[in-house]
N, C-alpha and C positions, 0 to 999 in steps of 0.2 A: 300848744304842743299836741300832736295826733297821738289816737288812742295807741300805735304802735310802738310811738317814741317814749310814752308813756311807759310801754311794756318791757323796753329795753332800758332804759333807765332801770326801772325795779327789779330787771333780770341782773343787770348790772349790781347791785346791791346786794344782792345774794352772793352773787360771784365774788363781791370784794371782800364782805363777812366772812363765805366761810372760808377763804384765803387768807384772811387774819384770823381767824377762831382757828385755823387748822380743821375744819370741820367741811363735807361736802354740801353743795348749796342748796341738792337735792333735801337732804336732810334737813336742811335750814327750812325750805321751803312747805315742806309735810309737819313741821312743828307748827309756823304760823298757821298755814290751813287747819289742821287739828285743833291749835291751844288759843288762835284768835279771832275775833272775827275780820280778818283780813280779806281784802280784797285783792287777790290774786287773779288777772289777767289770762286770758289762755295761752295768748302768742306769750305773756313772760314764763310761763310754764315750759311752752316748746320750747323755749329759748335756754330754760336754765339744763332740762332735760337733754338737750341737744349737746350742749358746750360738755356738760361732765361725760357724757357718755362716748364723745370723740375727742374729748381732754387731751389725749398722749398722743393724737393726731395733727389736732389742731396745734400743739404746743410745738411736735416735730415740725411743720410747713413753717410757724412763727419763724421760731428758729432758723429758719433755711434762709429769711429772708430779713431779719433784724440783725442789719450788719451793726459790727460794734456793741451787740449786746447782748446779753446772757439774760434769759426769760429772769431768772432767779436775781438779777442785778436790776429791772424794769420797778418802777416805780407799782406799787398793788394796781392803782386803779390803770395807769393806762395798759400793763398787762392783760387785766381782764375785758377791757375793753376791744384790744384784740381778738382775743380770744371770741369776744361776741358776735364782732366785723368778720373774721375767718370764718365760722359757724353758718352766717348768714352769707356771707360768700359764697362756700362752696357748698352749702347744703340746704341754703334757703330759696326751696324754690318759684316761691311765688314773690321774692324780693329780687326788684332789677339790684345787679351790680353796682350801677351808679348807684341806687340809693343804700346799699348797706354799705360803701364807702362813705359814705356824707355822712351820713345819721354818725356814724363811729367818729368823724373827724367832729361833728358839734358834740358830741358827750366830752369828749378832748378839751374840746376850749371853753366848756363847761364848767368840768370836771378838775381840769389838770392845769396844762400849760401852752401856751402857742407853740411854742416846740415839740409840744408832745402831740399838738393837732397835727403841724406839718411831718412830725417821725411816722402817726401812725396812718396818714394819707399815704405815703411813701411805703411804707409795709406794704398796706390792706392791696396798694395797684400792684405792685412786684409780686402778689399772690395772686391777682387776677392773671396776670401775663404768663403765670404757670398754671392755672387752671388747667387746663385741656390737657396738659402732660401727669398731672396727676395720677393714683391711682387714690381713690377715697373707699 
């Protein structure tokens, strides 16, 4: 696994914690750094920093494009996983599209379910194909 994949993973982790804790991951994440000695990554740093801070953005695009589904009805992890594939989508600059597509659909089949690799392959391009009409 690359150091990046590595990074999304752990960013991912944050994101699903503080999604069950009710807690921001931002938060979650200044606690390890402070209370552990953990090894916190800089891309999962961007990555956690990135997702909360365009959270009501990214969640609005999801939404536009998760037919049949209500962010709030998504199972925790492949929401957030979304959420990190959108992030890296539309704001990850030095990530080609192909690969923030992929990296999100193997955390899926991972993480989740082959159904929720093939849903959130199907999101992540249906938001590529509105990229440019955006306004971010």
């Amino acid at each position: 696994m690359s150091a990046r994949s590595k990074a999304r993973k752990a960013a991912l982790d944050f994101l699903y914690e503080g999604d069950i804790r009710r807690k921001t991951a931002v938060s979650l994440l200044e606690i390890r750094k402070a209370e552990l000695d953990y090894l916190i990554r800089d891309y999962t740093e961007l990555l956690v920093n990135g997702v909360e801070s365009k959270r009501s953005r990214i969640d609005e695009i999801i939404s536009m494009r998760a037919k049949d589904w209500d962010l709030d009805r998504m199972p925790v992890v492949d929401r957030n996983i979304l959420r990190v594939g959108a992030f890296e989508l539309l704001w990850g600059e030095q990530i080609p599209e192909e690969v923030a597509i992929s990296e999100s659909v193997e955390l899926a089949k991972t993480l989740s379910t082959e159904d929720s690799a093939t849903y959130i392959n199907g999101v992540l391009a249906a938001i590529r194909e509105i990229k440019k009409d955006l306004s971010l």
